[in-house]
C-alpha positions, 0 to 999 in steps of 0.5 A: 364354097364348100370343101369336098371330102376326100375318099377314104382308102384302106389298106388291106391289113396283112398283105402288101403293107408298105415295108414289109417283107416277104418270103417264099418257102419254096424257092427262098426268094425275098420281096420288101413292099415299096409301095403299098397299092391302097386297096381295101381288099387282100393282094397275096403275093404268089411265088411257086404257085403258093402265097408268099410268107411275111418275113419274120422281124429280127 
C-alpha cells in the first residue's frame, strides 16, 4: 500500500504568523496572533481602514 503524500502548506511570511504582535498606529489597539490560518498568501490585519503594524520585540 502506498503512502499518500500530505499537501505542503505555506505560511505567508509576514502577515498573520502565529504569535506574533500587531498594533495599530491610529487607535493603539493591540493583537497577538493565536492561530496562524496557513495560507500561502499575505492576510494584513486592517484596523482604522489602515493594516496594522508588527509590534516591535522588546
Amino acid at each position: 500500500m502506498a503512502a499518500k503524500k500530505a499537501a505542503k502548506r505555506t505560511v505567508a511570511k509576514g502577515k498573520g504568523k502565529k504569535g506574533g504582535g500587531y498594533v495599530c498606529g491610529v487607535c493603539g489597539l493591540s493583537v497577538t496572533v493565536d492561530e496562524a490560518c496557513g495560507c500561502a498568501e499575505a492576510h494584513p490585519i486592517i484596523c482604522c481602514m489602515k493594516p496594522m503594524k508588527k509590534k516591535r520585540s522588546r
